[in-house]
C-alpha positions as CSV (number, residue, x, y, z in Angstrom):
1,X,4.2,72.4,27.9
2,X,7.0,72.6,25.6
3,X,10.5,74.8,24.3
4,X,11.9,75.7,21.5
5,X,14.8,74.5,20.1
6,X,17.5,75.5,17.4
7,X,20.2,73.9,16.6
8,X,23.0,75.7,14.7
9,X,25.9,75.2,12.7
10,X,28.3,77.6,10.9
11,X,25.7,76.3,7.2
12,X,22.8,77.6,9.0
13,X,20.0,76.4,11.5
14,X,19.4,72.6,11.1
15,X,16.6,72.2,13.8
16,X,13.5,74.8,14.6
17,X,10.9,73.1,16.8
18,X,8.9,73.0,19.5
19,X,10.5,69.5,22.3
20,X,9.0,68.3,25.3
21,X,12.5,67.6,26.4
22,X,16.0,66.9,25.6
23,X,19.4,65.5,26.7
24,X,22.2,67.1,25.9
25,X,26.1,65.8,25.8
26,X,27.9,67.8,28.3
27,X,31.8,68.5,28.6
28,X,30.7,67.0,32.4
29,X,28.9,64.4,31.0
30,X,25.1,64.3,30.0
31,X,22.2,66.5,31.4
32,X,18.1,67.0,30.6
33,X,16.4,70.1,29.8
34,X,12.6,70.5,30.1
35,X,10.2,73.5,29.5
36,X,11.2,75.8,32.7
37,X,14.6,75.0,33.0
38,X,16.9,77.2,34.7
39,X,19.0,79.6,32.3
40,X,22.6,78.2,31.9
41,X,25.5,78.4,29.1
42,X,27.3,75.4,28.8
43,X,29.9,73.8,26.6
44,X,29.2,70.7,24.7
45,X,31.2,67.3,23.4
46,X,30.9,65.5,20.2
47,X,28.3,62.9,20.9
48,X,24.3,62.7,20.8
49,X,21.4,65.1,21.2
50,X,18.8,63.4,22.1
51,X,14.9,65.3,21.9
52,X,11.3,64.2,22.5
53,X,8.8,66.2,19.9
54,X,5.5,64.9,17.8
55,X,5.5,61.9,20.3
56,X,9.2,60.6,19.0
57,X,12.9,60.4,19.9
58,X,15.1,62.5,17.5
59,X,18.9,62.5,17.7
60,X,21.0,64.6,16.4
61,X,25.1,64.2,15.7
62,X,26.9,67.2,17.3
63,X,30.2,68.3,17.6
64,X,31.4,70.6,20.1
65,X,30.2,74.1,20.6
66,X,27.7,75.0,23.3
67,X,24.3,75.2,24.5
68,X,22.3,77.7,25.7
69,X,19.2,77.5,27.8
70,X,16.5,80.5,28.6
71,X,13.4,79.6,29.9
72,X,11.6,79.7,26.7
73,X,14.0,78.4,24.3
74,X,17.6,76.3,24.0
75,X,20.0,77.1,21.3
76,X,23.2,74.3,20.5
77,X,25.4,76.0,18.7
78,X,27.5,73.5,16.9
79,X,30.5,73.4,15.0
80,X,28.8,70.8,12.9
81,X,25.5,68.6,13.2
82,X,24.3,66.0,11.7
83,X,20.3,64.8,11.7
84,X,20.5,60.9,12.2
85,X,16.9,59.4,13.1
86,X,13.7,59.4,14.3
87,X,12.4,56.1,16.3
């Protein structure tokens, strides 16, 4: 089972895929998201996005914006972004 998710910035959308699941940096602190997940908004911090897809880790650079999750798909929207790796 999987989601969808975008990530976008004010340049235009940096990530479109398909995740097994993801951990987001939280104004609260950090929290999961997997396929099914309740729908929430919620406001982010500048830190890492971390996402499982293609049987790898991806992170991703964010600053602050928000994120939010439907049952089918989660959208960051980010004032900026960066892609850094995959391991």
């Amino acid at each position: 089972m999987s989601i969808e998710l975008y990530v976008v910035t004010p340049e235009g959308v940096l990530v479109e895929t398909q995740i097994e699941s993801m951990v987001v940096p939280g104004t609260e602190g950090e929290f999961g998201i997997l396929p099914g997940h309740e729908p929430f908004l919620a406001p982010l911090q500048a830190g890492e996005l971390r996402y499982e897809a293609e049987g790898g880790t991806r992170i991703v650079s964010v600053a602050s914006g928000f994120v939010e999750v439907t049952g089918e798909r989660v959208t960051v929207l980010a004032q900026g972004a960066v892609s850094e790796t995959d391991t």
